[in-house]
Backbone atoms as SQL, in Angstrom:
CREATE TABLE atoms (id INTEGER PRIMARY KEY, chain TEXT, resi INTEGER, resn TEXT, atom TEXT, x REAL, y REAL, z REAL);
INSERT INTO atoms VALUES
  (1, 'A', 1, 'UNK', 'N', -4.812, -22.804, -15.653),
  (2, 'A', 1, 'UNK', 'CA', -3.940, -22.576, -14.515),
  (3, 'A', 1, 'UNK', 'C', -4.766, -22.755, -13.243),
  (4, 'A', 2, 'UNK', 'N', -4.198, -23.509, -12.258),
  (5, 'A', 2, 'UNK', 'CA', -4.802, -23.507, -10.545),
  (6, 'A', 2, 'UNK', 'C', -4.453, -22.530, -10.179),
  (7, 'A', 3, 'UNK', 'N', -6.005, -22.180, -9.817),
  (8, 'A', 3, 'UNK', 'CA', -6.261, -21.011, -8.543),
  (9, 'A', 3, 'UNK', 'C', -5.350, -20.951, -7.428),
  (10, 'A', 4, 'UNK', 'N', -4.107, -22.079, -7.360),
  (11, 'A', 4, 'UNK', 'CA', -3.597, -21.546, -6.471),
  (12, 'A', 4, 'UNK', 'C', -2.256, -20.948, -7.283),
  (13, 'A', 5, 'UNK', 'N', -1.867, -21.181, -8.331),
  (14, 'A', 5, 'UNK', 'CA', -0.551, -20.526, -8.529),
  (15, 'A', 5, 'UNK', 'C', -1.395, -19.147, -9.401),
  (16, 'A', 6, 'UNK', 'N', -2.082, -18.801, -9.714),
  (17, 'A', 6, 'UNK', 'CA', -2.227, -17.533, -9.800),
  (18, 'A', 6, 'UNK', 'C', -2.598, -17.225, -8.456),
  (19, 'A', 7, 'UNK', 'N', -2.855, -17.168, -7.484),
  (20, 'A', 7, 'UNK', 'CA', -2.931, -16.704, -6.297),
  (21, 'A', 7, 'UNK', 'C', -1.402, -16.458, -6.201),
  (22, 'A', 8, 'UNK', 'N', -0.611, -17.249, -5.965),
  (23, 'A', 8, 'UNK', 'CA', 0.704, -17.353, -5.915),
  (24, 'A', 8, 'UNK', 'C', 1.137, -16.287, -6.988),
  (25, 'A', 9, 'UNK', 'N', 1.047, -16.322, -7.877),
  (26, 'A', 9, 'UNK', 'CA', 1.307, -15.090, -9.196),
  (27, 'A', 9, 'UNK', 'C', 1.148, -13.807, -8.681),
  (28, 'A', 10, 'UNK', 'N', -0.177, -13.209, -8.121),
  (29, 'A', 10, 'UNK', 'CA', -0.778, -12.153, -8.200),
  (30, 'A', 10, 'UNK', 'C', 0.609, -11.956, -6.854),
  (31, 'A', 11, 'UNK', 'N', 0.366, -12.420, -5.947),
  (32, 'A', 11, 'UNK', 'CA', 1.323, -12.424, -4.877),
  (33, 'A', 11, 'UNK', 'C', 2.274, -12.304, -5.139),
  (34, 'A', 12, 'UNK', 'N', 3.372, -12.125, -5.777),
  (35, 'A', 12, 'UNK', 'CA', 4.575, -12.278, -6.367),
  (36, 'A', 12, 'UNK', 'C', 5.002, -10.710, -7.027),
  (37, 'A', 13, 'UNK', 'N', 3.556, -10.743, -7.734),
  (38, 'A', 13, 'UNK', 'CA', 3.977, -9.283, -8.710),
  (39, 'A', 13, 'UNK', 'C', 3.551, -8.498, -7.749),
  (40, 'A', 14, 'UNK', 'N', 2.854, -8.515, -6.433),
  (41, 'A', 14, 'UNK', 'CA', 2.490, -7.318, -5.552),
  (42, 'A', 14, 'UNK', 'C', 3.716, -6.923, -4.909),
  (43, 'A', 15, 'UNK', 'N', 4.469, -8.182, -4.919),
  (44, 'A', 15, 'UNK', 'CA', 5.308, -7.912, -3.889),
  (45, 'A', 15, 'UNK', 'C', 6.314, -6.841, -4.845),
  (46, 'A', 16, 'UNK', 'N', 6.610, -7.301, -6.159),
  (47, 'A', 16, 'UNK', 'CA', 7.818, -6.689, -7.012),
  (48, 'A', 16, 'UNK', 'C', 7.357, -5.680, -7.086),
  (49, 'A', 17, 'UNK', 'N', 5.912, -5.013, -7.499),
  (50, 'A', 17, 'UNK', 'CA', 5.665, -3.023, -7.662),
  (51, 'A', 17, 'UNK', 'C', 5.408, -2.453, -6.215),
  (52, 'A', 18, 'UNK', 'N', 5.884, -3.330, -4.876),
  (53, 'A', 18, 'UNK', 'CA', 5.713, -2.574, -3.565),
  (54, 'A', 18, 'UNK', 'C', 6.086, -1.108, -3.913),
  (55, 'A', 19, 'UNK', 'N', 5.656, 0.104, -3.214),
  (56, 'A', 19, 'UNK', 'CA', 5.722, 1.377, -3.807),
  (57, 'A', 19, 'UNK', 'C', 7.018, 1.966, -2.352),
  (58, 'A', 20, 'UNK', 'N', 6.536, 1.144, -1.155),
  (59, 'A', 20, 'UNK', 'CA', 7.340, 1.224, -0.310),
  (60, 'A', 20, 'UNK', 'C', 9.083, 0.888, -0.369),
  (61, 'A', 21, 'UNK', 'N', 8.976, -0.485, -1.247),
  (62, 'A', 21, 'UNK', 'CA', 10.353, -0.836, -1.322),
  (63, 'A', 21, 'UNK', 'C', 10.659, -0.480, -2.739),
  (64, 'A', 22, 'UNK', 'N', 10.430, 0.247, -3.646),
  (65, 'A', 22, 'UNK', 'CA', 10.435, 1.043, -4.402),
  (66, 'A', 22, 'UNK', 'C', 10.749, 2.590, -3.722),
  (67, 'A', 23, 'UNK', 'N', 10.474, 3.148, -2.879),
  (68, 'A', 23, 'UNK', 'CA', 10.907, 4.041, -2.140),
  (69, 'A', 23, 'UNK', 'C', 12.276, 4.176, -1.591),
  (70, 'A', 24, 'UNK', 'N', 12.456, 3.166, -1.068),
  (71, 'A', 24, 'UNK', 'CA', 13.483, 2.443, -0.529),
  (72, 'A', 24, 'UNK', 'C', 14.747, 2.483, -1.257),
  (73, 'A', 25, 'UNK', 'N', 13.960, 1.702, -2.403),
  (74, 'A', 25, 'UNK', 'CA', 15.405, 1.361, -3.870),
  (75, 'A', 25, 'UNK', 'C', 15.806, 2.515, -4.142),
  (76, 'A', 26, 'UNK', 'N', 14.833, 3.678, -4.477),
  (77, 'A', 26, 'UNK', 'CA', 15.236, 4.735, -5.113),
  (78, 'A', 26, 'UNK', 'C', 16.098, 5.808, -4.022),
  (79, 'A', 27, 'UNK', 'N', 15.695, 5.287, -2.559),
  (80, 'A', 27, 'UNK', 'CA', 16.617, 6.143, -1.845),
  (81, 'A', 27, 'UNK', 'C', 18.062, 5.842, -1.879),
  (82, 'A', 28, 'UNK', 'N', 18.235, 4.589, -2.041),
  (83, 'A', 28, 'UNK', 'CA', 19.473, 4.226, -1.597),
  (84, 'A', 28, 'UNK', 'C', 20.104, 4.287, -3.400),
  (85, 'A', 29, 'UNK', 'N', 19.723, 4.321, -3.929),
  (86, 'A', 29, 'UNK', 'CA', 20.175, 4.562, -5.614),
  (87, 'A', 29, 'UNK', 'C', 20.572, 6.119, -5.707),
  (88, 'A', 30, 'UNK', 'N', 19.980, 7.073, -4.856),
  (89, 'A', 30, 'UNK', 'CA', 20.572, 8.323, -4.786),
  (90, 'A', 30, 'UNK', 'C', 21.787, 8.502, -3.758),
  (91, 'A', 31, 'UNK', 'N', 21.994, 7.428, -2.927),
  (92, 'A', 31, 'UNK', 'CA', 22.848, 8.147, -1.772),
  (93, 'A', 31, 'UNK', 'C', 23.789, 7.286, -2.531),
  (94, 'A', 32, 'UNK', 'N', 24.065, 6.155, -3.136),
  (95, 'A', 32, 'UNK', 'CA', 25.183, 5.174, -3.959),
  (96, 'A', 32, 'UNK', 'C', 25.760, 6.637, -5.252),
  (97, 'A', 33, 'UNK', 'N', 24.903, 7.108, -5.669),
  (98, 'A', 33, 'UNK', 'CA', 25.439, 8.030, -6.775),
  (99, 'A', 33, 'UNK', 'C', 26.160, 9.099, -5.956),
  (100, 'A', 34, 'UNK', 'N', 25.296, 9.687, -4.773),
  (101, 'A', 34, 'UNK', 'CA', 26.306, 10.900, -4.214),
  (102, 'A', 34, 'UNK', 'C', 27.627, 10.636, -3.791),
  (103, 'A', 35, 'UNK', 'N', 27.584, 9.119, -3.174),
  (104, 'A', 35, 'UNK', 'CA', 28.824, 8.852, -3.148),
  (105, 'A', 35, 'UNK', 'C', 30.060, 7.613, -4.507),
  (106, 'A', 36, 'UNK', 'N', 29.781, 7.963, -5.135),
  (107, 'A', 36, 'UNK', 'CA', 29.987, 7.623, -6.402),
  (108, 'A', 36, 'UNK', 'C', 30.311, 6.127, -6.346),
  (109, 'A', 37, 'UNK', 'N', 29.278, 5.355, -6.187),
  (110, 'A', 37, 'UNK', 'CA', 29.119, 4.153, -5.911),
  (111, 'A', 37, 'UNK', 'C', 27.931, 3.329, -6.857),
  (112, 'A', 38, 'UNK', 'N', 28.401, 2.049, -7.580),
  (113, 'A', 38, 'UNK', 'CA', 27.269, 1.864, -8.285),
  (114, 'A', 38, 'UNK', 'C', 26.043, 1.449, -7.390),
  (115, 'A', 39, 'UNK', 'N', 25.082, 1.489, -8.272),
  (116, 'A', 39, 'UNK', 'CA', 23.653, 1.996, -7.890),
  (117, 'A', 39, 'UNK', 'C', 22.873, 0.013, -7.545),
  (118, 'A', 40, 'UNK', 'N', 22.678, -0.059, -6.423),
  (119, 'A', 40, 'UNK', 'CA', 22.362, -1.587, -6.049),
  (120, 'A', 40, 'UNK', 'C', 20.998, -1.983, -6.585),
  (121, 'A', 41, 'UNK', 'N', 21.077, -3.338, -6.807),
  (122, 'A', 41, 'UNK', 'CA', 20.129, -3.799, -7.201),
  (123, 'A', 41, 'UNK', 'C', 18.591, -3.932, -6.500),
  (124, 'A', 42, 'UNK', 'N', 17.485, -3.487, -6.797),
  (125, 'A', 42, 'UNK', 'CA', 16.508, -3.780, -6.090),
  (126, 'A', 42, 'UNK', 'C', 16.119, -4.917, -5.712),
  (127, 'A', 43, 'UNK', 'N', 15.493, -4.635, -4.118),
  (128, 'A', 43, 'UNK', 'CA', 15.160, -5.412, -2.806),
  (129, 'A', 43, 'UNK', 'C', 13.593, -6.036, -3.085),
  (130, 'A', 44, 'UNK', 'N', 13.327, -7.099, -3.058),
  (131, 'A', 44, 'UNK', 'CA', 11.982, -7.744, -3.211),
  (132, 'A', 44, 'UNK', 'C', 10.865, -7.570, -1.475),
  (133, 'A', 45, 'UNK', 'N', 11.467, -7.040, -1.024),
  (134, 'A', 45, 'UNK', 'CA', 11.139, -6.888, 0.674),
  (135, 'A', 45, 'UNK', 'C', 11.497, -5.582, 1.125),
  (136, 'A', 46, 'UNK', 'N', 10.605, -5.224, 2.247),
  (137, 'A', 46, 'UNK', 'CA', 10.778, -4.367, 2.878),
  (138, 'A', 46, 'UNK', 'C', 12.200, -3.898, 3.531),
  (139, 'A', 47, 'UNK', 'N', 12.190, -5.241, 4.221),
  (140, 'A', 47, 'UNK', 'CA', 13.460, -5.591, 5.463),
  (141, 'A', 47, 'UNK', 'C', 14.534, -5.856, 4.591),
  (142, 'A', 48, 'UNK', 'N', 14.548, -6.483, 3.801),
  (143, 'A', 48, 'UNK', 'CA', 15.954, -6.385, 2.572),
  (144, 'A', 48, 'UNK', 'C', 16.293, -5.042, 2.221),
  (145, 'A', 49, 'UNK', 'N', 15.011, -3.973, 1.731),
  (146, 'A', 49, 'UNK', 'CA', 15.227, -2.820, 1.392),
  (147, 'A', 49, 'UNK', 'C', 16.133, -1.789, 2.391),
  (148, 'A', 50, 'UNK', 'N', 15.879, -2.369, 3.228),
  (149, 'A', 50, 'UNK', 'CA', 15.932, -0.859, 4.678),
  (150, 'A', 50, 'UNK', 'C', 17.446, -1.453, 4.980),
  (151, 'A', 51, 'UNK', 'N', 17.698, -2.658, 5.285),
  (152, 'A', 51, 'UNK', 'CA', 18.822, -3.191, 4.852),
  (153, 'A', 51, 'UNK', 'C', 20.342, -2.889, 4.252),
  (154, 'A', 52, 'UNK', 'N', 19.340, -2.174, 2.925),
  (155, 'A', 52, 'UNK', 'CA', 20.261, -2.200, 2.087),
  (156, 'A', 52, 'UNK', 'C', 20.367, -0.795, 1.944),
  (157, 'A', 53, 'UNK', 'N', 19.730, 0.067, 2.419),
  (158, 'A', 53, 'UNK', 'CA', 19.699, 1.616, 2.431),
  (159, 'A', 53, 'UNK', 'C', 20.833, 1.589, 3.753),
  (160, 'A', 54, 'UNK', 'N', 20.464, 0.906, 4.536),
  (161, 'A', 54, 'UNK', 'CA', 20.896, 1.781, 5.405),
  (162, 'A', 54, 'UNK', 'C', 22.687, 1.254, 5.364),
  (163, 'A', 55, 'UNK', 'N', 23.561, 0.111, 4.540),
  (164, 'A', 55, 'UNK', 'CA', 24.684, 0.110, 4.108),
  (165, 'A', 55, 'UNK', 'C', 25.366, 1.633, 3.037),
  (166, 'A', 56, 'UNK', 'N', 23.925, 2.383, 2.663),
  (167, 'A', 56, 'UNK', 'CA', 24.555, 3.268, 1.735),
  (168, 'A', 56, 'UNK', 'C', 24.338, 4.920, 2.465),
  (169, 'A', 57, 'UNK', 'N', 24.077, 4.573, 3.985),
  (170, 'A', 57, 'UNK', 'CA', 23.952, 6.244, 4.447),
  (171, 'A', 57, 'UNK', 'C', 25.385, 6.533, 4.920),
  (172, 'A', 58, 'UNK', 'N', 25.642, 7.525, 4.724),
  (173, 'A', 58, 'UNK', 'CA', 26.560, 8.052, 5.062),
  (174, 'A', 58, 'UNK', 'C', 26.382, 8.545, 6.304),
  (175, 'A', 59, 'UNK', 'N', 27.697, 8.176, 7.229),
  (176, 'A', 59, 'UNK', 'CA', 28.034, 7.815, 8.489),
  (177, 'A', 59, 'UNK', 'C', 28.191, 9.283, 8.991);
């Protein structure tokens, strides 16, 4: 394999175990259940994440 697609690799899977947008997912997976809403799919990004939380706060 080229050093550049495992560069590209390693990059990829950092981005998928972000702990931040993992934070994120799991917030908005609790406020979808309080309001009895299914639970959205996780965000590969920050800005997708926050995104998508902030469609599930209650107003």
């Amino acid at each position: 394999m080229s050093r550049n697609l495992e560069t590209r690799i390693e990059r990829l899977e950092a981005i998928a175990h972000d702990p931040l947008t993992g934070f994120f997912h799991e917030l908005t997976v609790r406020f979808a259940a309080s309001q009895n809403l299914p639970a959205p799919e996780k965000q590969h990004d920050v800005n997708n994440a926050l995104k998508q939380l902030s469609d599930y706060l209650p107003n």
